[in-house]
C-alpha positions in Angstrom: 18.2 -79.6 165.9 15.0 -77.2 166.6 12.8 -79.6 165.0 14.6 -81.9 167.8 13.9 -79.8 170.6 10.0 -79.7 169.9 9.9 -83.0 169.4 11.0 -84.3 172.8 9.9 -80.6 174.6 6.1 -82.1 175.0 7.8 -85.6 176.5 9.7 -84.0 178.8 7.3 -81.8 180.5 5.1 -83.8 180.4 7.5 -86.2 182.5 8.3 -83.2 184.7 4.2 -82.7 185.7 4.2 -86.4 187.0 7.2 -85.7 189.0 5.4 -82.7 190.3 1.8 -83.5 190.6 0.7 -84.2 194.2 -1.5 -86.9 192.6 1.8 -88.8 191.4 2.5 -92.3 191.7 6.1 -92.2 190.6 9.1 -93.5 193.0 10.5 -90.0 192.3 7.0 -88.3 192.5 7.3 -89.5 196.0 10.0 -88.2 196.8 9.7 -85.0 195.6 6.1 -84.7 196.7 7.8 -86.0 200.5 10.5 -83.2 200.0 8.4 -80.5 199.4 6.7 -81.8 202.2 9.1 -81.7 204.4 10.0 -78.1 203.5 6.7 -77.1 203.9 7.1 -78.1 207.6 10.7 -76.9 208.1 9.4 -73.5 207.1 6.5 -74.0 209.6 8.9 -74.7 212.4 11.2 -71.8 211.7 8.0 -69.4 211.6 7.7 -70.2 215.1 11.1 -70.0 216.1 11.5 -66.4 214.4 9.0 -65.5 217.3 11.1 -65.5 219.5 14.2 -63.6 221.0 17.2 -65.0 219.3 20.6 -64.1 218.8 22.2 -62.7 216.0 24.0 -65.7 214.6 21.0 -68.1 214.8 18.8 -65.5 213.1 20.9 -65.0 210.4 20.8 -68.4 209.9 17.2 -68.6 210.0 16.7 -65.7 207.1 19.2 -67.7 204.9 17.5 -70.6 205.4 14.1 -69.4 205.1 15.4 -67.7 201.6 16.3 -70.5 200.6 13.2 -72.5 201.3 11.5 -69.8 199.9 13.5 -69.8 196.5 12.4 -73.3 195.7 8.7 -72.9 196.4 9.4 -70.6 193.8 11.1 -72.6 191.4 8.4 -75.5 192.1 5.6 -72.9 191.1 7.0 -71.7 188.3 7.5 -75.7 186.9 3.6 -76.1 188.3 2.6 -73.3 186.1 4.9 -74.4 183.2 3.2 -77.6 182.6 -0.3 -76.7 184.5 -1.8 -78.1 180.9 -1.3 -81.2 181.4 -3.5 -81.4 184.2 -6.4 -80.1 181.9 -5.9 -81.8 179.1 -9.3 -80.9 177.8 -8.9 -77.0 177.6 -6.5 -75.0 175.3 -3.0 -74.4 177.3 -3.3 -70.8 177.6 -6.7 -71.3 179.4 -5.5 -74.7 181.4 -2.9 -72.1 182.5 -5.4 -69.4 183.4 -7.6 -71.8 185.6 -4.6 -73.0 187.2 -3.5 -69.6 187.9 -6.8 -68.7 189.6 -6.8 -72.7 191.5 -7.1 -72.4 195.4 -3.9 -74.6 195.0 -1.8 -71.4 193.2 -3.2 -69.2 195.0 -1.9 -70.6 198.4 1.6 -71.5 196.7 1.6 -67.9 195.2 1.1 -66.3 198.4 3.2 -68.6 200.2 6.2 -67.3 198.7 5.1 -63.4 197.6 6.2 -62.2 201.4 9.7 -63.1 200.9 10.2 -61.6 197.2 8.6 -58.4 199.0 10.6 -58.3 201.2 13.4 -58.5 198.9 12.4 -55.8 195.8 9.3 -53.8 197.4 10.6 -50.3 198.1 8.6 -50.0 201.4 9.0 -49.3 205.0 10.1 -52.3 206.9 7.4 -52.4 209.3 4.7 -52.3 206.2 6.4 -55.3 205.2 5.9 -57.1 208.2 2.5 -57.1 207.8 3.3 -60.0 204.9 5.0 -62.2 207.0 1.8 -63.3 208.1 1.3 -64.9 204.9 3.7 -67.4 205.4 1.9 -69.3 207.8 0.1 -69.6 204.4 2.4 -72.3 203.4 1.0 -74.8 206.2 -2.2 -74.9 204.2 0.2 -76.5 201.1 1.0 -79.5 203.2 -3.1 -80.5 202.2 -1.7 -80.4 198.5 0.2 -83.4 200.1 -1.7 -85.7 202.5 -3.9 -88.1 201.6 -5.3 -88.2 204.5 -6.3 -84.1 204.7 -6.9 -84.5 200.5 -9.8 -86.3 201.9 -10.9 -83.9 204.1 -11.0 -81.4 201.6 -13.0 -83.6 199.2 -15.5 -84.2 201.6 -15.8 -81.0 202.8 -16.0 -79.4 199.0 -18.5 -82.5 198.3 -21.0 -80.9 201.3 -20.3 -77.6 201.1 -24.0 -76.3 199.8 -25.3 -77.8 202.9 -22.8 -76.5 205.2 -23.1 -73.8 203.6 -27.0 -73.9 204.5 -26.2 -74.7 207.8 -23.9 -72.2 208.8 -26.8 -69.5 207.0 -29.7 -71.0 209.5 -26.6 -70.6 212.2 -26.0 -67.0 211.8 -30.1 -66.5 211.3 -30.0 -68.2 215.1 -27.3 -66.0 216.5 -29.2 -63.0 215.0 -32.6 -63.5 216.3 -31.2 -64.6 219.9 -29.4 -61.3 220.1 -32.5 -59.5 219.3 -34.2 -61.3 221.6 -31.5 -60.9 224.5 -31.3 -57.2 223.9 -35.0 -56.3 225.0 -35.0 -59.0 227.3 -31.6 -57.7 229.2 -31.3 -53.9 228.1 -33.0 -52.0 230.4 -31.0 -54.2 233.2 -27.5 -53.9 231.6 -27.5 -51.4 229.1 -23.5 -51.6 228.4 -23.6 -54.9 228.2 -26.7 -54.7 225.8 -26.5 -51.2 224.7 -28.2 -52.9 221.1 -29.6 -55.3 219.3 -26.8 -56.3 217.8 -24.6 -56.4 220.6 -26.0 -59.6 221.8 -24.2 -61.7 218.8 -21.0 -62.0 220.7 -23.2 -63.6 223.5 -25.1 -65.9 221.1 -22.1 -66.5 219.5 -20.4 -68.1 223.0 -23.9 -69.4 224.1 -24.9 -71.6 220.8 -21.3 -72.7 220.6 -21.2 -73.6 224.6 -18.2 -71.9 225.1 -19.6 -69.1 227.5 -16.3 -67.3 228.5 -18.5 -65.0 231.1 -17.8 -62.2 230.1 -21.4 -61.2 229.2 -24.6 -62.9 230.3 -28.2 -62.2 231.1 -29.4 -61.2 234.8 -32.8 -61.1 234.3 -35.2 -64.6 234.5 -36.4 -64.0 231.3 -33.2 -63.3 230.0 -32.0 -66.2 231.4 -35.0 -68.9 230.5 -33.6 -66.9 227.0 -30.5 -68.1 227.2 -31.6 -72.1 228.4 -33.5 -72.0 225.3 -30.6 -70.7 222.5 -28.0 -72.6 224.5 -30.3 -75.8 223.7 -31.3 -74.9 220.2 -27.0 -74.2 219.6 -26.5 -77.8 220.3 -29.0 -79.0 217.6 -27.1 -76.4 215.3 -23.6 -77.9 216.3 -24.6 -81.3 215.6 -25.9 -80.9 212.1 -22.8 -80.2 210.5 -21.4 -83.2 212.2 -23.7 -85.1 211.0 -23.5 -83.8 207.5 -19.4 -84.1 207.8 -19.7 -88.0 208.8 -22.3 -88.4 206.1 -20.0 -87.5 203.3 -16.9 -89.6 205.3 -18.8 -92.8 204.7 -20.7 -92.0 201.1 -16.8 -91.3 200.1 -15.5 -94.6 201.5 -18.0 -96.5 200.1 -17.2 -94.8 196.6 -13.9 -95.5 196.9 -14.4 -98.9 197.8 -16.6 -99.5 194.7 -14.2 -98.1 193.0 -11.4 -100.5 194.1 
């Protein structure tokens, strides 16, 4: 009968990762994939609603539903972990398991659920707890694991993330050298508001992203022929991400219509 058991063991976990995967085709990967889904954005909602002032009965209702939810994200990353193998078949288990463990997918499902079983066994002052809670929003982020249509934004963005990456360096070099440049321009005429040379990022930060809440802004003319200048140069620096972004869109939908 053991002999049995490891025979049709492999078989069936395997069978229980395609159910599981988010890359399933199954019927019944469908569904399950749709389920969890749907949970994801149940537990979402009820986030929200624990926001605001309810009454005992309906909040009691909420934890136990919110346990609940929060039990079977357990369950379902345990059963990802279980047969995590499968989806690297060309590693050794124990390591397939290890780079799962350490995935940006298990990560997110780990921390999904930790702030419930915290709450539950951790020995600690309620209102240290609370602090957690805020990782539940962390669960939203699963519903990618999901979507086809945000699994392609993720691929894309992953695809042209050395250049963004680029980019968003140059960026900060911007913002640094225009708060540099506001401070001596606009220090000696607001020196709270420009008390140094780094207190000028906030400013560049809301110029070169043309948001410009008012809150701070140069008075001087050469503080403001400054600020024409960055606010110019910051919609340059917006649009090259963009166009990097739309880039990869259409190099991954021709690929994937080569592919088909």
């Amino acid at each position: 009968m053991t002999n049995s058991r490891k025979n049709t063991d492999p078989g069936l976990r395997q069978q229980i990762f395609s159910v599981v995967s988010p890359a399933g085709d199954s019927n019944l990967s469908k569904v399950f994939n749709g389920f969890i889904g749907a949970l994801i954005l149940v537990s979402v909602t009820l986030i929200v609603v624990d926001t605001f002032e309810l009454p005992v009965r309906l909040l009691f209702v909420n934890l136990i539903i919110q346990a609940s939810i929060s039990v079977v994200f357990t369950v379902e990353y345990l059963i990802r972990l279980w047969t995590s193998d499968y989806n690297r078949p060309d590693l050794p288990p124990a390591k397939a398991r290890l780079r799962h463990l350490v995935s940006a997918q298990s990560i997110i499902d780990l921390l999904a659920v930790l702030p419930f079983w915290l709450f539950v066994f951790a020995p600690f002052d309620l209102r240290f707890l609370a602090a957690f809670r805020v990782l539940r929003v962390m669960r939203l982020l699963r519903i990618s694991f999901y979507s086809q249509a945000l699994f392609v934004v993720g691929t894309v963005l992953r695809s042209s993330a050395k250049r963004l990456a680029s980019t968003f360096l140059l960026l900060v070099l911007l913002m640094l050298v225009a708060s540099i440049l506001m401070y001596n321009a606009e220090h000696l005429a607001q020196p709270e508001a420009f008390n140094n040379a780094l207190s000028g990022f906030w400013w560049a930060m809301q110029t070169i992203t043309t948001i410009g809440y008012g809150d701070i802004y140069p008075i001087t003319v050469l503080g403001k022929a400054l600020g024409i200048v960055i606010a110019l140069l910051g919609i340059g620096m917006i649009a090259i991400p963009t166009g990097i972004i739309s880039a990869s869109f259409v190099a991954y939908g021709r690929r994937q219509h080569k592919d088909e």
